[in-house]
Every structure is written in structure tokens, then in C-alpha cells.
C-alpha positions, 0 to 999 in steps of 0.5 A: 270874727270866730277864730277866722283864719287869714288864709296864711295856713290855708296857703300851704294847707293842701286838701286832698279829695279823700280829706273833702269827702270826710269833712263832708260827710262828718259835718253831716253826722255832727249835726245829728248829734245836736247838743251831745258832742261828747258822741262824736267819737262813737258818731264820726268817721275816723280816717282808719275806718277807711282804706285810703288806697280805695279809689275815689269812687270806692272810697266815696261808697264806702264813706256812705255806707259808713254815714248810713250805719251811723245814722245819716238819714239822707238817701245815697244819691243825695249824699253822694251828690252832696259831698261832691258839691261840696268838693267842688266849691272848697276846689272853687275858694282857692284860698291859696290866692286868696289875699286880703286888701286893704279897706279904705276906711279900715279905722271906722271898723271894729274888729272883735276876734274870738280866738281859741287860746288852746291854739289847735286847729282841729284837736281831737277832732283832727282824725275825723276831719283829715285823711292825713295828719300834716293837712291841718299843721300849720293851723296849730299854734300858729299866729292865723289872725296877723293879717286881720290885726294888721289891717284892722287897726281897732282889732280887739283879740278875745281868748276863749278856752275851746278844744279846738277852732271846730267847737267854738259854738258847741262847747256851752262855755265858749257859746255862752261867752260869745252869746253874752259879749255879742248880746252886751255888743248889740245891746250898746249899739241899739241904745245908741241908735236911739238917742242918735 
């Protein structure tokens, strides 16, 4: 698991639709910065760029014509068309109902959890993802993996040193942790597999 959350924070975190759209929309851009995530602050939309008493309607123009200068290259359509599929499914999770039941032989799984030890959610990236900084509060610092240790009882934490839960596969020294336990993991399974 990356840094997964058991739905505790997720319960009293309440997205709002301006916030979906800006996630959306960013988690495009991020991707056209590829291997250079130190762009991101040149690349993303800050939640100041953007008048939130807009309405929906003008907020979410306002956000592609925004995503076009920063060189979204998907047409208007699509992209509007896009951010409100998007929308649709995170209002679809209900995570705020979301509950984790037991597994019924929880003691044959192994659980590596790969936690960022910095503690924060979204960190710098925070205004880039939130229309509102209390969104993602109760993410910070906060012990979001106690449920999965407490059904897993071969729960095995592993800190990793990222900026933020969002960078876990970007920043190279966290990737090239998780890529080698990963690899080292599979490896160990794959020769057992062939003497059993």
C-alpha cells in the first residue's frame, strides 16, 4: 500500500465541487510535466488564480482557459467533459460510508505500507489541490493507516521521506526505495514459486 488512507480523515474531509474541478484539471497538468516536478509551481493552478464566488459554470471556464495557457493540450469539450466525470465518480466513492471489514483469513496477508514520514497530506502542493485550506487537514500528521494495521496483523510500516503523500512516485529517492523493496519482494516470491 502507498500511503493509503483508511477512510478516518476522508470521513470529515468534505470536498467541495470547485475543489474536484481543481484536482482534476491539475492532475492533467502534472502529467505534462513528466519527470520535472520542480515546474509544478510555474505548471499548476494556484486556488488564487481563481475567483471562487464564480459560479460553477464560470468557475469551470475559467479553469480551462487557464489549463490551455499552461499548455493542456486536450480540446474544451473534453476537458470540461472530463473534470465532470471526474466529479461524478469522487461524489460516487462516498467515502464518508466507506468501512473496512474484516478479512476472513486477514493472518495469510502480508501488508507493506509505505508511509510518508513527513506526515502531510498535500504539502506545498496543498494550494494547488484545495480551494480551501481546512479541506485536507485532518490528513496531516494524523495516524490514516490505524485501521489497516489493526485488521492486518502482518502489517509491516515502511517510512519513506516524501514531501507529501502526492509525490510518493515522482520524487526519485522515494520511487527508487519502493521500486527496489518491490523488485527485492517479488524476486523472493518468484524463487520460491520455483522450488515449490
Amino acid at each position: 500500500m502507498l500511503d493509503s488512507p483508511d477512510v478516518t480523515g476522508e470521513r470529515t474531509a468534505k470536498l467541495a465541487d470547485k475543489t474536484r474541478l481543481l484536482q482534476t484539471v491539475n492532475m492533467s497538468l502534472q502529467m505534462t510535466i513528466g519527470e520535472t516536478p520542480e515546474r509544478f509551481a510555474e505548471v499548476l493552478i494556484h486556488r488564487d488564480e481563481i475567483d471562487l464566488s464564480l459560479s460553477q459554470q464560470e468557475y469551470l471556464q475559467r479553469l480551462t482557459a487557464l489549463a490551455r495557457q499552461r499548455g493542456l493540450k486536450i480540446n474544451d469539450d473534453r476537458l470540461q467533459q472530463m473534470m465532470e466525470q471526474v466529479t461524478q465518480i469522487q461524489q460516487a466513492y462516498q467515502v464518508e460510508h466507506y468501512r473496512i471489514l474484516p478479512l476472513l483469513k486477514a493472518g495469510e496477508v502480508a501488508c507493506y505500507y509505505f508511509h510518508n514520514a513527513g506526515g502531510l497530506w498535500m504539502g506545498e502542493l496543498e494550494p494547488y489541490f484545495s480551494t480551501d485550506s481546512q479541506e485536507f487537514a485532518a490528513f496531516n500528521h494524523a495516524n490514516y493507516w490505524q485501521e489497516w494495521q489493526r485488521q492486518l496483523p502482518n502489517f509491516e510500516m515502511i517510512e519513506v521521506t516524501s514531501s507529501n503523500h502526492m509525490t510518493l512516485l515522482t520524487e526519485p529517492g522515494v520511487f527508487e526505495v519502493i521500486s527496489e523493496f518491490c523488485a527485492s519482494l517479488y524476486a523472493e516470491k518468484l524463487a520460491e514459486d520455483a522450488v515449490g
